[in-house]
Every structure is written in C-alpha cells, then in structure tokens.
C-alpha positions in Angstrom: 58.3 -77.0 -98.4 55.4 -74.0 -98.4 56.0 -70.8 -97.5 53.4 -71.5 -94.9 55.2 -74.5 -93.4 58.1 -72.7 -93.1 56.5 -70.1 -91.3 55.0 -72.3 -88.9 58.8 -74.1 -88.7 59.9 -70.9 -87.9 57.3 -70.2 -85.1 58.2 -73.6 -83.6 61.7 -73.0 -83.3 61.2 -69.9 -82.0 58.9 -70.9 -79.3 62.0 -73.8 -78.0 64.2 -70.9 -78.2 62.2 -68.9 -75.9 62.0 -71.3 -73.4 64.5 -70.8 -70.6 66.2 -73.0 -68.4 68.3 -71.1 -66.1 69.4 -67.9 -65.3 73.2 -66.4 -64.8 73.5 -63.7 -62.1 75.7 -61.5 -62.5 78.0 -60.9 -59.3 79.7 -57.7 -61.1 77.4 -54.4 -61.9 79.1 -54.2 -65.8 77.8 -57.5 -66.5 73.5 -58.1 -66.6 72.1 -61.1 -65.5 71.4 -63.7 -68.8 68.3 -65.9 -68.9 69.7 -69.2 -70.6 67.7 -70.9 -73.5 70.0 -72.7 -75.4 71.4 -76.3 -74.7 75.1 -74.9 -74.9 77.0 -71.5 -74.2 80.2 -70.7 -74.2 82.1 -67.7 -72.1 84.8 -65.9 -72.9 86.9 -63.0 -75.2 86.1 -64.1 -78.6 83.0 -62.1 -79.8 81.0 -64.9 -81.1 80.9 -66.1 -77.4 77.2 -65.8 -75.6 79.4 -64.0 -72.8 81.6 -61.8 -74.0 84.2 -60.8 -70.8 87.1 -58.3 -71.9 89.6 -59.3 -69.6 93.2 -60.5 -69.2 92.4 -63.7 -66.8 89.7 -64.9 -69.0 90.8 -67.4 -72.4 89.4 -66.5 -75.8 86.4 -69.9 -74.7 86.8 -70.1 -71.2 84.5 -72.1 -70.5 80.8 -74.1 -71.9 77.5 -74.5 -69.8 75.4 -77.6 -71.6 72.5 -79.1 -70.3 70.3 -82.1 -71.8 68.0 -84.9 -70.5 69.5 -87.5 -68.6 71.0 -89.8 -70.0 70.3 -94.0 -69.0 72.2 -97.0 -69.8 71.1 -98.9 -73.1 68.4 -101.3 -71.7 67.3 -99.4 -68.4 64.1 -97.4 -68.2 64.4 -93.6 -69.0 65.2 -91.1 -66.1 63.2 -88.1 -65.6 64.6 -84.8 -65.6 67.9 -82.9 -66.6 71.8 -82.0 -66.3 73.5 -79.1 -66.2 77.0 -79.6 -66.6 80.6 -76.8 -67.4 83.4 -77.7 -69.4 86.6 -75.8 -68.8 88.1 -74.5 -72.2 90.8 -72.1 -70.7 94.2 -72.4 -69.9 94.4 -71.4 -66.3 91.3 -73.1 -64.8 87.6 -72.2 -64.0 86.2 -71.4 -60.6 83.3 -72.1 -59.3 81.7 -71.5 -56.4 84.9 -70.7 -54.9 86.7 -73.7 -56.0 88.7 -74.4 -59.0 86.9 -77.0 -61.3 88.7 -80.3 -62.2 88.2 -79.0 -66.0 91.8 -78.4 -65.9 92.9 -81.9 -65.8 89.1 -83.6 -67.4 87.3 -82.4 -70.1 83.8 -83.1 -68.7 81.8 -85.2 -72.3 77.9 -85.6 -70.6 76.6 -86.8 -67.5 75.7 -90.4 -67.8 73.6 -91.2 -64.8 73.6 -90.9 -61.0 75.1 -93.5 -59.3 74.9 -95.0 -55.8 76.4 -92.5 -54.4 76.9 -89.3 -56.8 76.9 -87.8 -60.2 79.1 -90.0 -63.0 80.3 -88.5 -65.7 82.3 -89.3 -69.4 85.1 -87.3 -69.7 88.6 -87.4 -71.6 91.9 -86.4 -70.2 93.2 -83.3 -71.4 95.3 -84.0 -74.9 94.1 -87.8 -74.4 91.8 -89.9 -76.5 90.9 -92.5 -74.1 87.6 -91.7 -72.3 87.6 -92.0 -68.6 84.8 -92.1 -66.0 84.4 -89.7 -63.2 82.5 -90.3 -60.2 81.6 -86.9 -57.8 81.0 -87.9 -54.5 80.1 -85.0 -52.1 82.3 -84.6 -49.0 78.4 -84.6 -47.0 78.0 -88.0 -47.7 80.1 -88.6 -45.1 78.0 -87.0 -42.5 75.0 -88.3 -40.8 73.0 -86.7 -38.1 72.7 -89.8 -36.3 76.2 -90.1 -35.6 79.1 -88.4 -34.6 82.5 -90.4 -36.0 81.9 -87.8 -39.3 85.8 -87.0 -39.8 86.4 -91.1 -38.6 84.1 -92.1 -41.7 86.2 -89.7 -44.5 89.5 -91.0 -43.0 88.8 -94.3 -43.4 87.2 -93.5 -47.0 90.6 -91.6 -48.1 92.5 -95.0 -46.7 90.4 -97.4 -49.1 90.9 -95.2 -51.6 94.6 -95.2 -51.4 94.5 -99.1 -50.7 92.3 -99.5 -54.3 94.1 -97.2 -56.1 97.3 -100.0 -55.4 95.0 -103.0 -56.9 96.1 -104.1 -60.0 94.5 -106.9 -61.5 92.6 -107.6 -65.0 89.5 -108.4 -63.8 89.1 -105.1 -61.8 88.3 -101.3 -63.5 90.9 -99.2 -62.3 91.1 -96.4 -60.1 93.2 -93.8 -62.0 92.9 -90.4 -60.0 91.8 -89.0 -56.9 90.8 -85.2 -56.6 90.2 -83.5 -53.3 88.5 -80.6 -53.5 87.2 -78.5 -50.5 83.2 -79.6 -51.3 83.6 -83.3 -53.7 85.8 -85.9 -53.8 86.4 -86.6 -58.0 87.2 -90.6 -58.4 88.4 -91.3 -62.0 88.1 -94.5 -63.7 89.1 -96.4 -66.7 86.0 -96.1 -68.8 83.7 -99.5 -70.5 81.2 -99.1 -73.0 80.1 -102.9 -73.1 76.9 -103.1 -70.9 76.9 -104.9 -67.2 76.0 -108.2 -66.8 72.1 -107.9 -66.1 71.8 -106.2 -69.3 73.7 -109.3 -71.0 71.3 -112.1 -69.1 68.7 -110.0 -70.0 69.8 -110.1 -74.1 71.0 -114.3 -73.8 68.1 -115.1 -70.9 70.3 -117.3 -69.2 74.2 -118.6 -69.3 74.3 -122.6 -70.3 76.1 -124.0 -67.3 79.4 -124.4 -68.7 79.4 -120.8 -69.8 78.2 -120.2 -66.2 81.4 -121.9 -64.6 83.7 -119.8 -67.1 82.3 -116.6 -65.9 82.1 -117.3 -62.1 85.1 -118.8 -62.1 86.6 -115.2 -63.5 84.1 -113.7 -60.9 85.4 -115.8 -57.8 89.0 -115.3 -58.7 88.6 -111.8 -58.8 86.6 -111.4 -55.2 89.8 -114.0 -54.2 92.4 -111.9 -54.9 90.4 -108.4 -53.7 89.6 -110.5 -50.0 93.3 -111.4 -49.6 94.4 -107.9 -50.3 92.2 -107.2 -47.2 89.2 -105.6 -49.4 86.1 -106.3 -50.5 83.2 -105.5 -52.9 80.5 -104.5 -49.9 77.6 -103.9 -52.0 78.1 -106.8 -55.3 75.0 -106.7 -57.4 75.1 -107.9 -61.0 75.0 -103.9 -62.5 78.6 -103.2 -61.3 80.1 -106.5 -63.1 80.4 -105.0 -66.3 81.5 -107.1 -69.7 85.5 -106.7 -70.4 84.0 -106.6 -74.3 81.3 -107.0 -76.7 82.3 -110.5 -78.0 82.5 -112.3 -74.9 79.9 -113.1 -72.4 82.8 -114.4 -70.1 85.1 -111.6 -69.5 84.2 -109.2 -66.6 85.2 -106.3 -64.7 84.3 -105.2 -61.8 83.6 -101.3 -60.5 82.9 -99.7 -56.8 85.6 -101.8 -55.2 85.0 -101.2 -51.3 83.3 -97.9 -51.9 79.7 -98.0 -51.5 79.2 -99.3 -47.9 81.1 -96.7 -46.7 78.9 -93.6 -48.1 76.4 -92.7 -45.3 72.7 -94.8 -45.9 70.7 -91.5 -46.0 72.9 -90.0 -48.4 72.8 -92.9 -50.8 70.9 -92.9 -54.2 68.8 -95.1 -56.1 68.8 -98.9 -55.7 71.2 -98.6 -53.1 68.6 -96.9 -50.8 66.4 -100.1 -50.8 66.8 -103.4 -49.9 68.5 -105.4 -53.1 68.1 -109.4 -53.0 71.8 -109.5 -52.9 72.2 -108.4 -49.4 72.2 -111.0 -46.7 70.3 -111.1 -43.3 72.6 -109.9 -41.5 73.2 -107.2 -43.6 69.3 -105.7 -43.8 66.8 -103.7 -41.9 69.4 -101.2 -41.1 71.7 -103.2 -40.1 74.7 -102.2 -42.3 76.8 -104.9 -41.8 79.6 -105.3 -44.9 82.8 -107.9 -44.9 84.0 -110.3 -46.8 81.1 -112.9 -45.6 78.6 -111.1 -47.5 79.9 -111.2 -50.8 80.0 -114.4 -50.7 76.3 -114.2 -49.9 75.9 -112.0 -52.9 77.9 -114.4 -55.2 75.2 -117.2 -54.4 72.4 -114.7 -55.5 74.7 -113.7 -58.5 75.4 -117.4 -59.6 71.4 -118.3 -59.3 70.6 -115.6 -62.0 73.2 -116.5 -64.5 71.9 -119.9 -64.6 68.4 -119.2 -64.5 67.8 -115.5 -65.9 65.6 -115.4 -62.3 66.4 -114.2 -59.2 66.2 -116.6 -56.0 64.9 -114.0 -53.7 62.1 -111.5 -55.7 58.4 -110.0 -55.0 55.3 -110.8 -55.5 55.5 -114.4 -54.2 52.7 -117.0 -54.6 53.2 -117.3 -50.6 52.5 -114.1 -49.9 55.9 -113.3 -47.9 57.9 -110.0 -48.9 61.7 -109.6 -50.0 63.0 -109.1 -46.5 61.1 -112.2 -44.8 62.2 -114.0 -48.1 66.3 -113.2 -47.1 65.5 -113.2 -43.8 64.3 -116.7 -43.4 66.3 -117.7 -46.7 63.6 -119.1 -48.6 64.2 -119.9 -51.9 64.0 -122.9 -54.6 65.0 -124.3 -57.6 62.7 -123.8 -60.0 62.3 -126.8 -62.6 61.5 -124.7 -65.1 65.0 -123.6 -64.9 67.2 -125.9 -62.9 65.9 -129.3 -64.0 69.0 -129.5 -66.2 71.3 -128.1 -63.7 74.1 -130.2 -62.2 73.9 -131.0 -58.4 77.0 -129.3 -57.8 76.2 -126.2 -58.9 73.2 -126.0 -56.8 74.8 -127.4 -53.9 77.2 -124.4 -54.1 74.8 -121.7 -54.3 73.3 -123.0 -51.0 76.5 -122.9 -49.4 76.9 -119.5 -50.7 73.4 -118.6 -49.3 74.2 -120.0 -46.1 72.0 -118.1 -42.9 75.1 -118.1 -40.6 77.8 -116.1 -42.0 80.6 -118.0 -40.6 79.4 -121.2 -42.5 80.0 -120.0 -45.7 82.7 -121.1 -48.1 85.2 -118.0 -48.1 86.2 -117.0 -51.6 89.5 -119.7 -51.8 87.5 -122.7 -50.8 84.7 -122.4 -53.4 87.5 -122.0 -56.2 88.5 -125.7 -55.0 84.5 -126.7 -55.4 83.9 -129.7 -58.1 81.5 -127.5 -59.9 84.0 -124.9 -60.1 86.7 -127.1 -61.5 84.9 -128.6 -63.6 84.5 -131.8 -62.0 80.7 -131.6 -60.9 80.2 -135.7 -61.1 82.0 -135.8 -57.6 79.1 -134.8 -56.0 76.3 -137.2 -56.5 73.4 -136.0 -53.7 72.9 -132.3 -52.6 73.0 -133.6 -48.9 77.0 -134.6 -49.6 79.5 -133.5 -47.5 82.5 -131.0 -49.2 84.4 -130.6 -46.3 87.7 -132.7 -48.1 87.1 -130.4 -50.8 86.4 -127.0 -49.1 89.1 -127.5 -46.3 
C-alpha cells in the first residue's frame, strides 16, 4: 500500500473515531464527563480501562458499555437504528440507575431485536456455556391511561408466569428464570438458533401435505396439552413457532406462552400493534378478546400457509376489501393454484378452524381425532360432510 493510501486510511479511521455516540456524565466532581466514540468500553481499576476508578467497590473490569446496529433475524428486512447495551464484569454487581443489573446472574452477548413487547437479548449464564434468551419487559407495560385495574393486570401477569414456568413439555421453549426488579421484569429462556417457521416456508415455499400433517399434528398436540393446563398461546402467529433443529422441518417449539395478550395494547411493539391475519373477529378492532377459542382460529390461518406458502386472509385483494372486512366477514378461498392437490379433509378442517362463531370451533382434542389429522383423510369424501362422530 502507498504512503499516500495509508495516509488517507489513517484519516478515515480517524474521522469514525471522532464520531461520538453518547456521553457519560459524571455524577462525582473527581471524575469529568466522557464523550463515547468507540463501540466498546470497559470501567474499572486496571489502567488500560477507558475509566479508570481507584476504588475498593469497584473490580479490576467492572463493567463494558457496547453499542452496534441492530441486529434482525436471518431472512427479515434490516432494522434501523442502534443498541446500547452493559455487561457486568465485577464480582459484586453493577448499578444502574438505582437498581442492581441482572449482570450478576447473565452475561448480557448483543441485543437481538425488539420483540412484541420489550427488548430480547443473547446472553450466557455466569460460568455456563449454554446461551439463553432474555426478554425485558418494562413494569409500564402494564399501565394504561384508559384504565384503572393497573396492579390487577401485573398480578395476574406474575400468576401466568408462575403457571408457565411449571410447563414442561418438549414442544414448548422453557421458561427458566424470573427477575423482578423495581422498573423490568427479566424473563429468561432456553435459547434456539434454527429460524421460525415463516422463515422455513419461505426457504421450502410450501410443506407437501403429509409433511403438513406431521408438523400440525406436533403443533395441535402442543396447544392440547397448554389448553388443558388451563393456558393458552393468545397471540399464535407462525414467527413464535420456531424449528426444534436445522434438519427437520417437523420439529417445533413454541415461545410467548400466554404472555403477549396480557401486555397493555398501547405499550406493544411491532407486528403486534396491528392487526395480524391470525387474529379472529372477535378478537379485532380493539376488541382484545384472547382464550382458547382463538387459537384455534389462528391454527386454521397457520395450517393454510403451510400448505400453500400463502396466507388465506392478506391485502391488496382483487375485490377491493381490506384485512379487517376480509376476517371480519371470513372471506377467504382455496386457491387452485395451490390447493387443487389438497385432500378434502384437510380443507374441511381449516374451515372448521376458521369458523365465525367461536363456540363452533373444534377445541384443540377434537381436531387431533380429525381424519386428516390421523392420517385417514379418505373418510371424508365431500367438504359439506358431517364430523360430528369424529369430533364428539
């Protein structure tokens, strides 16, 4: 390279040094205020720290402020903007902002995205190899101005939380740990690297029915077991079904058991804040209405796009009518295209599943006793046919 390239290297580098994202203000008169340029510092006694504090409390690398772009899952479109996150080195905790930071317990990787309902981050336990997820949900999501049951809504938040965290079952990513701290609530997760299931029908286009019935079938007996331990799923949309591995496009998991619905609408985040297809009519416009009913609902909307890599319910329409009238009225069809090779059972069941009147759908038991589901779809020879021997 030319002494004049590396000059102008040089110059480059210098310039992205320069640049500063954030500023520490000091809160004792020794210590001056530090503009922050780097993408990593790290407090503490040693001398090769940014921060250099001489004092008993503080560890030899107490503690690492990082910040990057934001990170998005492999096959979603990139997020604007950036993280800041701390990782506690020390050996007697960090505070922050008055409150001691779960760093103790979870060394805090990267941020990975923000979820329905707060940051989620990758993080390893202390003197653990395993990674872990950790979901930071703040004690204001709780609290809406348009009603008044605030403390009613945590209560009954900390009671799921305690009846998840007793769920065991394969199918289902477990809830490890929950932190209470005076501002966030800290939910921590078994951790899955294998992509969700849109991202998988996006890679294979569409499931071949009898791939399809394997992978509902794991689906169903999973929202089975969760409805007769008295819970549900709430808000089921195809990005919390994540794969079990990379070698099988059968084996799921799911994540946000019976969490989501019970965050506070206006303090929700991304696709949460809108109306998803997978939501039923009586479950839209602001009407927040969440049992077991409508996952079953969802599980029709969820079946239709494994089998045809299409959504039943979706915008722009050649008839001009918008997502809501679309769910409201149930309109929908069986495309051709797609569904020409499709059994009759299988299609019979997702109308069941998106049935208008709540009460008239299969619950979760009946449709694993369905002839599509067991594998003996010949038993139903016309759509119009009656399942009540089988569903009953």
């Amino acid at each position: 390279m030319s002494r004049k390239k590396r000059t102008s290297l040089k110059k480059k580098n210098s310039i992205r040094e320069k640049r500063i994202w954030g500023i520490l203000y000091s809160i004792s008169p020794p210590i001056q205020d530090l503009e922050i340029s780097k993408p990593r510092i790290t407090i503490g006694r040693a001398k090769v720290c940014a921060i250099t504090l001489n004092d008993d409390l503080i560890s030899k690398f107490h503690c690492q402020i990082n910040y990057s772009k934001v990170k998005t899952p492999k096959g979603e479109k990139p997020k604007a903007g950036y993280s800041i996150w701390l990782i506690d080195k020390s050996t007697n905790g960090v505070w922050v902002n008055g409150q001691k930071d779960i760093g103790k317990e979870y060394k805090i990787i990267s941020p990975v995205l923000e979820g329905g309902y707060g940051s989620v981050y990758l993080a390893k336990e202390n003197n653990q190899k395993d990674f872990v997820v950790i979901k930071k949900i703040d004690n204001n999501c709780f609290y809406d101005a348009k009603q008044l049951d605030h403390e009613k809504n945590k209560i009954k938040f900390q009671e799921t939380l305690k009846k998840i965290e007793k769920i065991d079952h394969n199918n289902l990513i477990k809830l490890k740990k929950v932190i209470n701290t005076e501002e966030n609530i800290y939910l921590v997760f078994n951790y899955l690297n294998n992509g969700d299931l849109t991202n998988r029908i996006l890679e294979k286009g569409k499931y071949s029915e009898s791939e399809a019935r394997i992978l509902f079938k794991n689906l169903i007996e999973t929202i089975d077991y969760l409805h007769k331990n008295e819970t549900f799923i709430g808000v089921l949309t195809p990005e919390i079904i994540l794969m079990a591995n990379q070698d099988s496009d059968t084996d799921i998991c799911l994540s946000d058991i019976g969490i989501t619905h019970l965050i506070q609408p206006s303090k929700r985040n991304g696709y949460l804040k809108i109306v998803t297809n997978t939501r039923p009519p009586e479950s839209i416009e602001g009407k927040e209405i969440y049992n077991k009913t409508v996952d079953i609902w969802a599980l029709g909307v969820i079946l239709y796009f494994i089998l045809s890599g299409d959504q039943p319910f979706k915008e722009p329409r050649i008839d001009g009518l918008s997502l809501y009238k679309q769910i409201n009225k149930v309109k929908f069809s069986f495309d051709p295209k797609e569904f020409s090779n499709i059994s009759i059972a299988a299609k019979n069941l997702i109308r069941r599943m998106l049935h208008i009147i709540p009460e008239s759908r299969p619950t979760a038991s009946q449709i694993l006793k369905h002839p599509w589901v067991i594998g003996k779809p010949n038993l139903i020879k016309y759509e119009c046919e009656d399942l009540e021997e089988f569903l009953y």
